[in-house]
C-alpha positions, -999 to +999 in steps of 0.1 A: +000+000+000+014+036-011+008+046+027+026+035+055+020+043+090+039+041+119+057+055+155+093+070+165+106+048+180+090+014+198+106+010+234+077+040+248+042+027+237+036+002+261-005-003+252+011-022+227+026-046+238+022-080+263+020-069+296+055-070+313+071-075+276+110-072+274+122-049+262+142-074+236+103-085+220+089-049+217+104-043+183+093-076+168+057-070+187+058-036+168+060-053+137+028-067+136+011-032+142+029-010+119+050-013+085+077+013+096+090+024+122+116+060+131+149+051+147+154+081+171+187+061+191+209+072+159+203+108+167+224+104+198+251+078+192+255+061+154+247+025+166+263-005+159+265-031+125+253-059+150+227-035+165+210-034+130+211-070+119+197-078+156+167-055+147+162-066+113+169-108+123+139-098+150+113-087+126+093-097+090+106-080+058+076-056+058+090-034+084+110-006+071+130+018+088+137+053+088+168+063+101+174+094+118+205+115+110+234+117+142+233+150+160+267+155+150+258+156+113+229+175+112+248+207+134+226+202+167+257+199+190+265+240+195+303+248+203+334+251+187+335+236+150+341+207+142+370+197+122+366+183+089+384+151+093+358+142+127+330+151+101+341+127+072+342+100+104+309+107+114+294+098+080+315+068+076+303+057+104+270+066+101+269+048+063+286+017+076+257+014+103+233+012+076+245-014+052+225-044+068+196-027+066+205-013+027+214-048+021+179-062+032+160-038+008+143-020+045+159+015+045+132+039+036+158+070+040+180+083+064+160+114+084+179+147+080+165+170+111+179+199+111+176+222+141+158+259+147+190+281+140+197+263+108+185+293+085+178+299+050+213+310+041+237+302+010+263+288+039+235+265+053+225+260+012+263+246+008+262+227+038+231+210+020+245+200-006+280+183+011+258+161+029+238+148+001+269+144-015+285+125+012+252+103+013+256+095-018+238+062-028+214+065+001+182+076+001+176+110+025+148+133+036+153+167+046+133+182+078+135+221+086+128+234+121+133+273+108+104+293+090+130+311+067+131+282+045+091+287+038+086+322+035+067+336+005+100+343-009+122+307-006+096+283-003+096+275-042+130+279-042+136+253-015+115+228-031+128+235-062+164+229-044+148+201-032+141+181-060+172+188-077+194+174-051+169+147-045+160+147-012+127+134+001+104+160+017+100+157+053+065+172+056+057+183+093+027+189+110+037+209+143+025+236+165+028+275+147+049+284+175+072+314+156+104+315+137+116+279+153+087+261+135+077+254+100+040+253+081+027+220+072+040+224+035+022+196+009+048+192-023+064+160-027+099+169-040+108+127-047+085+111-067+094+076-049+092+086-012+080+117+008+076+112+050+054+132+073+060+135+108+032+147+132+049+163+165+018+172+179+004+211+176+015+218+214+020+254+209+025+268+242+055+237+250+069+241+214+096+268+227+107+251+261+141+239+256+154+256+285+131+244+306+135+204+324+113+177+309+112+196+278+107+171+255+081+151+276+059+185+274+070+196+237+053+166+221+027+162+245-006+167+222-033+140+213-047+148+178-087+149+178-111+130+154-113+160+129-076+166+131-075+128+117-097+131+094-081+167+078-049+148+075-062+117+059-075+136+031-040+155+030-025+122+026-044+111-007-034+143-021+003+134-016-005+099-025-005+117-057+027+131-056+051+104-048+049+065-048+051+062-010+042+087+018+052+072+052+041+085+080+052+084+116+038+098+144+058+119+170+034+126+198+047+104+221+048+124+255+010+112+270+015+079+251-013+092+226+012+085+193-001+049+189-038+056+188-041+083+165-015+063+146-043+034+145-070+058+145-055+069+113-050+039+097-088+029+103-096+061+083-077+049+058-090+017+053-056+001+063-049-030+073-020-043+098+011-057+086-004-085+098-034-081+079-058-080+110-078-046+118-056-017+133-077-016+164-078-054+170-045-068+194-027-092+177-019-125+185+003-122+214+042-127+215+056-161+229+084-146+250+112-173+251+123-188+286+146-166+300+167-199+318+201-182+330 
């Protein structure tokens, strides 16, 4: 099916799972619910070879993964530059992490996120442009966090950008909170792939990165009936864009993410990977005898 539904990340949604699952099942229980799934643990350390073939060993062939981009990579750790020799190690390592996964046919891209202060400039243009180039091979989508990149005056010049260097569009749908958050922008710029990521429309904890707990309140959002049905409409409209629009849902905080990810599906007439109805549990997990 041309959509694809699914969650960042699987070790936090624990109505979907066995009670008292391990933590070593929850990824191959996820797999019966949804088709893809958003690796956030890259983000913060590029993860092993063995880490990858565990994952994809522990699941069917119709779960897909999007990879998220390393901090490192994508300019989110502030402080003194960083040399270019560290850089071209980052996205060695980063590449070589994904090979199993390339090799299994089950990368849908690897998730470029960049953050708020990366503006529309021709320095952050160029900096584009290296990293697609030192992905080469690899499918990528591109996420903004600043407006500059949508005004009236660069948003048809981004997309346009876009397409040419052949990223996928990263299409968010996040709270209008000022300069540090981006429209809800429908253009596929890939005709194969575009992903849209739902981060809850939480506008008053959008801008709290100073405060503790940040990210439990910044995603904290649970999208109503209406909301779900605006977006499934939105959806067959970039069904007609691009071969596959994957979504994954963000709004993890209040544990809400899974059920407007199923509520969604329902809309959509979409069945589980499993093929059993998104609101029906599947069959549970035998959880192997744990003997030493």
């Amino acid at each position: 099916m041309p959509i694809h539904i699914g969650l960042a990340g699987w070790g936090d949604h624990d109505r979907l799972y066995v009670p008292g699952a391990k933590a070593g099942s929850k990824l191959r229980q996820y797999a019966k619910h949804f088709p893809v799934v958003e690796v956030d643990s890259t983000f913060y350390a590029i993860q092993s070879q063995e880490r990858f073939v565990k994952w994809l060993e522990d699941t069917p062939a119709t779960l897909h993964f999007i990879v998220k981009a390393y901090q490192g990579m994508t300019g989110h750790q502030r402080g003194p530059t960083i040399p270019a020799r560290e850089i071209n190690e980052m996205y060695t390592a980063f590449r070589r992490m994904l090979e199993p996964v390339i090799e299994a046919g089950r990368l849908t891209a690897a998730l470029f996120q960049y953050p708020p202060w990366f503006d529309c400039t021709q320095e952050n243009v160029r900096v584009l442009r290296e990293t697609k180039a030192r992905m080469s091979g690899i499918p990528c989508a591109l996420e903004f966090r600043h407006q500059s990149w949508f005004t009236d005056e660069y948003r048809e010049k981004t997309l346009a950008f876009m397409e040419r260097e052949q990223w996928q569009h990263s299409v968010c749908d996040e709270p209008q909170a000022g300069i540090g958050s981006v429209p809800t922008v429908l253009r596929a710029t890939d005709a194969q792939a575009t992903i849209v990521r739902f981060h809850g429309r939480n506008v008053s904890g959008w801008n709290q990165a100073s405060t503790p707990n940040w990210r439990e309140v910044r995603y904290l959002y649970r999208y109503s009936d209406e909301e779900m049905m605006d977006w499934a409409n939105k959806l067959r409209l970039l069904e007609q864009q691009s071969e596959h629009v994957h979504v994954i849902f963000n709004n993890n905080s209040g544990g809400d993410a899974a059920e407007n990810a199923k509520r969604l599906m329902e809309l959509l007439g979409l069945a589980r990977p499993d093929g059993g109805d998104p609101n029906e549990p599947p069959p549970p997990v035998v959880e192997q005898l744990d003997l030493f």
